[in-house]
C-alpha positions in Angstrom: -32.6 -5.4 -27.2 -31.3 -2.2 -25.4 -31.7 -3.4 -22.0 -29.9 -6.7 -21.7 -26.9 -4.5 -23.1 -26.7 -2.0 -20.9 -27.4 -4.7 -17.5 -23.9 -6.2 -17.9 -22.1 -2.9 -17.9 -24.0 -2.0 -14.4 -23.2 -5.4 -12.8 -19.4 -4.6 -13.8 -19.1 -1.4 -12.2 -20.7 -2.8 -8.9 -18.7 -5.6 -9.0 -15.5 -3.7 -9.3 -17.1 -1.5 -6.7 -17.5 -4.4 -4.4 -14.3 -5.6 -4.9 -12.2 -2.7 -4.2 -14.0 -2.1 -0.6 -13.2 -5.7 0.1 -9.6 -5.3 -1.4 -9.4 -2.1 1.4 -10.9 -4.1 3.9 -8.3 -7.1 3.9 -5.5 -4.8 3.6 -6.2 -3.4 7.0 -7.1 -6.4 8.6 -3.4 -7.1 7.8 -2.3 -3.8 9.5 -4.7 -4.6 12.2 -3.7 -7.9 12.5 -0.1 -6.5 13.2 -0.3 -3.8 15.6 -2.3 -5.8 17.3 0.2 -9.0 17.6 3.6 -6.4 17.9 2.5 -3.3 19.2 -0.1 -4.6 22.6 0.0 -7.5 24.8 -2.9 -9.7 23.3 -2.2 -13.3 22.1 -2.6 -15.2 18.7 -5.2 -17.5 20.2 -7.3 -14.4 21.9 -6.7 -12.4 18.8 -8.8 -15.0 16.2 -11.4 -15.4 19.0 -12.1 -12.0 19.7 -12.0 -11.6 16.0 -14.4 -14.6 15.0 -17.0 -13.9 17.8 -17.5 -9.8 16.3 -17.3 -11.1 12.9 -20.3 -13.1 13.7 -22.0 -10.4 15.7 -21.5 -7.9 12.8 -22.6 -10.0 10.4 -25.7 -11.8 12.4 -26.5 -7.9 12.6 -26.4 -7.2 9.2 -28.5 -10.6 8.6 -31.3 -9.3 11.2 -31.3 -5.9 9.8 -31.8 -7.3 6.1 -34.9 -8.8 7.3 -32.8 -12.3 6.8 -33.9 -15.2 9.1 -30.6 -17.0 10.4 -27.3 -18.7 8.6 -28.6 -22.5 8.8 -27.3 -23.0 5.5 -23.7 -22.1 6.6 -21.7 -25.7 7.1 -19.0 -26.7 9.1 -16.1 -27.5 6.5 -16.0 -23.5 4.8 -16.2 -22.4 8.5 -12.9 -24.8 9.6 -11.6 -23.5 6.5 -12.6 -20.1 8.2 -10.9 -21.0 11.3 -7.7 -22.0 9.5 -7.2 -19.5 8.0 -8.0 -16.6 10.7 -5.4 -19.2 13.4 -2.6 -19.3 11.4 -3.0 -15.8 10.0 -2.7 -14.7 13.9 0.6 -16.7 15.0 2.2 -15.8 11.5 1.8 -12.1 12.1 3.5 -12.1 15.2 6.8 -12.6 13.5 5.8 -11.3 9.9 5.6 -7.3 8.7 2.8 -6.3 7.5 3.8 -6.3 3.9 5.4 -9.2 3.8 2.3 -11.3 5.5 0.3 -10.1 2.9 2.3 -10.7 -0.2 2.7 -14.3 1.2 -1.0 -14.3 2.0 -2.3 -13.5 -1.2 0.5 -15.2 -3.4 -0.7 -18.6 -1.5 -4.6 -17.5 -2.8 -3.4 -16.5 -6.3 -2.1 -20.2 -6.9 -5.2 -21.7 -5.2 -7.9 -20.3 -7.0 -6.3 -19.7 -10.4 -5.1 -23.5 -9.7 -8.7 -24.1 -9.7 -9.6 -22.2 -12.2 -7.5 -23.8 -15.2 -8.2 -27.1 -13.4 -12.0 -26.6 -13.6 -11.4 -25.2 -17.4 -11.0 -21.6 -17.6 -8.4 -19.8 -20.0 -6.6 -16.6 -20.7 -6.4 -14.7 -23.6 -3.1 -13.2 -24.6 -3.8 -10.5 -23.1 -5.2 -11.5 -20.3 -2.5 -14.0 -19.8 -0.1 -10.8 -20.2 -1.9 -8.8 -17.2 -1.4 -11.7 -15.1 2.2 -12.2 -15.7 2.6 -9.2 -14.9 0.9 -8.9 -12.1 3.1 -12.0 -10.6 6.2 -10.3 -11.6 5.7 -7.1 -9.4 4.7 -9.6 -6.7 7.8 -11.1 -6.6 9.7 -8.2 -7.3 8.1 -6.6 -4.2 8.9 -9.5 -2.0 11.8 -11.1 -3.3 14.3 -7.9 -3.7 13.0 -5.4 -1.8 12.2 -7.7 1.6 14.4 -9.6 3.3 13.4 -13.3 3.7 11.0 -13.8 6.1 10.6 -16.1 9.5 10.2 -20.0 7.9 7.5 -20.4 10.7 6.0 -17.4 10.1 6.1 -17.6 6.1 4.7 -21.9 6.2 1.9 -20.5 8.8 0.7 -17.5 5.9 1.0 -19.7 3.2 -1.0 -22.2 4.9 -3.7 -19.3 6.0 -3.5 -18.4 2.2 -4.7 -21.8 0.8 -7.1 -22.1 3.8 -8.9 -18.8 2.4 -8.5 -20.0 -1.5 -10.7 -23.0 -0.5 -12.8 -21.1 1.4 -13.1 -18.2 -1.2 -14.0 -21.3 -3.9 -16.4 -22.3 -1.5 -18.2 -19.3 -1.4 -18.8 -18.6 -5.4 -22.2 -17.9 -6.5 -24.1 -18.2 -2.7 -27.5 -17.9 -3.1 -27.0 -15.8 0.3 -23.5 -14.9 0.5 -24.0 -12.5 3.4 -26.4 -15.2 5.5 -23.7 -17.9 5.0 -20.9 -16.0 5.8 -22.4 -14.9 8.8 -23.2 -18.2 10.0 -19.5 -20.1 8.9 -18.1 -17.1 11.4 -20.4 -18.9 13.7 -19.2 -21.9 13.2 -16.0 -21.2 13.5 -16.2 -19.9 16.8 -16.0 -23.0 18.7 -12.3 -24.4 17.1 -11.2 -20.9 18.3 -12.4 -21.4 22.2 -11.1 -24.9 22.0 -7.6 -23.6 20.8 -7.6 -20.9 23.0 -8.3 -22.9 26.4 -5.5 -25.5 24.9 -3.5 -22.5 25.3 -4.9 -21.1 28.6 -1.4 -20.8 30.1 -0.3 -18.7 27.5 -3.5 -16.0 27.2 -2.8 -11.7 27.8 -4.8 -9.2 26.6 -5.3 -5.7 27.3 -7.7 -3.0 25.8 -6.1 -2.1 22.9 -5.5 -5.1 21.8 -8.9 -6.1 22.1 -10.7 -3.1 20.2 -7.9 -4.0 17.2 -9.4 -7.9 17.4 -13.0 -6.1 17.1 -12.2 -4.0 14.5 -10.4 -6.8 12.6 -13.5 -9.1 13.3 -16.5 -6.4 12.9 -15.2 -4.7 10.2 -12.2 -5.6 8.3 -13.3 -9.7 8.5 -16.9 -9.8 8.6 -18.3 -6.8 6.6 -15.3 -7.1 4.8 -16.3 -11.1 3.6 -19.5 -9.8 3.3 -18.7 -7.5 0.7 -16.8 -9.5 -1.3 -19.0 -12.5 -1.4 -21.5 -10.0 -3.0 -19.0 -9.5 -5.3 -17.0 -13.0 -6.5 -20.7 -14.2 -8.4 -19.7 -11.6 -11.1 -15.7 -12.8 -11.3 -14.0 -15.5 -12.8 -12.3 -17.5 -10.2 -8.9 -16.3 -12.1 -10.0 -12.6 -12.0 -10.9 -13.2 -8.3 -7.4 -14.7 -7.7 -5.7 -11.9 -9.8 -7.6 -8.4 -8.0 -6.4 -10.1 -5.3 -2.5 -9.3 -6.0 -4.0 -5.6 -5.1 -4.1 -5.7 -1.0 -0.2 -6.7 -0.6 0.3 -3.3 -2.5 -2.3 -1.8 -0.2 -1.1 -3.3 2.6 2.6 -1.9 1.6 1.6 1.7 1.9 -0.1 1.4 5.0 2.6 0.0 6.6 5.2 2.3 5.8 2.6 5.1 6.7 1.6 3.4 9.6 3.9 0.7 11.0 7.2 2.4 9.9 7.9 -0.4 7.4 10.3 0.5 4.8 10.0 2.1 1.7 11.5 2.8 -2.2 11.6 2.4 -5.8 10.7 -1.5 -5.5 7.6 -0.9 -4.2 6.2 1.6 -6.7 7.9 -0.5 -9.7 5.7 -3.4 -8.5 2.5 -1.7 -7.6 2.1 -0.3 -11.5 3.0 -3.7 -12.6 0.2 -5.1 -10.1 -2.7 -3.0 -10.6 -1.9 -2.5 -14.1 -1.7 -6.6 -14.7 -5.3 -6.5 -12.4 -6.3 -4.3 -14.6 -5.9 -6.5 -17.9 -6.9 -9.6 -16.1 -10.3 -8.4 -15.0 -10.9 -5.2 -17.9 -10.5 -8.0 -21.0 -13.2 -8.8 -22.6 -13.3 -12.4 -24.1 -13.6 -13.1 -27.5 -16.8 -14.2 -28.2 -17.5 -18.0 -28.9 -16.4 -19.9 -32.3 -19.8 -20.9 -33.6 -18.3 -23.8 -34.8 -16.6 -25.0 -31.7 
């Protein structure tokens, strides 16, 4: 009786384990993502290439080294979602701050998966329900105040990455191999990206630094990065997957007004207690256990 108690206390602390190293990892693929696009020559298209070819490398490395023996169950529509979502993440951040990308990005999750989630009949508790209104109210009081209103190309192309990676997130939940298929929908996703960029030959630049920012979004920040947190959604709720998510635009915030110069101020640290504190709730809750009767 003892053990099957203390099993799901251990599965919570590595989930949330999990979760925050992917929460880490998307926040600087959003500050790579950035630099890359404002700061070196590279383009969009060349950007999500580069990115999607060492995502697959990194993970078809991690598969080998796990003694796994290929991705054949990976399949074409989660890796176009894939593809969606890197492509139109890359043209929207050459207009979009990094903040601001990433509070569109993940708002345009949030309402995917939690869509799904109520559709597919999950519920809140009060409390619960509580965290995550208050999680969406330090979102928008982070971008709606404190940020001016962003490019409308820009802002449809994010939103637009942000469902693409709700439906591919959904996808994803409770993979018998989350690692082996991820690695293999990077691979899939490959060949849209060479299509698009030869479509848009006449427009390709790229120069070192912007290259070692598309590995480092690809290798690390994407593909370990999706690795992690595919280990990690089995033990979430699609809402609490959706909610924890409201996390990277904060994280994303800080780095960068360290990094990029963005600016800073009372907005953002207002918004970032309501966010991790409504994460907090959201996730932290326990539900009440079953009506016998029901």
């Amino acid at each position: 009786m003892n053990r099957p108690a203390r099993t799901p206390a251990r599965l919570t602390f590595r989930a949330a384990g999990l979760t925050t190293l992917a929460m880490l990892a998307f926040a600087g693929n959003s500050l790579l993502c950035r630099v890359a696009l404002r700061d070196t020559a590279i383009d969009p298209a060349s950007f999500t290439t580069v990115r999607l070819i060492s995502g697959a490398l990194a993970l078809a490395l991690i598969v080998r080294l796990r003694g796994g023996k290929g991705s054949g169950r990976a399949n074409w529509g989660s890796a176009f979602a894939l593809f969606v979502y890197a492509a139109a993440f890359s043209w929207a951040y050459v207009s979009l701050p990094a903040a601001t990308g990433a509070l569109l990005l993940f708002g345009a999750v949030q309402a995917t998966m939690i869509g799904r989630g109520l559709f597919g009949g999950e519920r809140l508790n009060m409390l619960q329900t509580s965290g995550l209104i208050a999680a969406i109210a330090g979102l928008l009081l982070l971008l709606v105040p404190g940020i001016g209103a962003p490019p409308l190309v820009g802002a449809a192309l994010m939103l637009g990455a942000g469902v693409a990676w709700g439906v591919y997130s959904l996808r994803g939940r409770g993979a018998a191999d989350p690692i082996g298929i991820t690695a293999g929908n990077f691979l899939y996703a490959v060949p849209p990206a060479v299509v698009v960029s030869a479509l848009t030959l006449h427009h390709a630049a790229a120069d070192l630094p912007g290259i070692l920012y598309a590995v480092a979004s690809g290798a690390l920040t994407s593909g370990i990065g999706y690795a992690v947190w595919y280990s990690a959604l089995p033990a979430l709720k699609a809402t609490q997957a959706a909610t924890v998510q409201l996390s990277v635009p904060v994280i994303a915030a800080v780095g960068g007004i360290v990094l990029l110069g963005e600016p800073a101020g009372w907005r953002l640290i207002l918004a970032s207690l309501a966010i991790l504190g409504g994460i907090g709730l959201v996730l932290f809750e326990r539900p009440r256990a079953p009506d016998p009767q029901s």
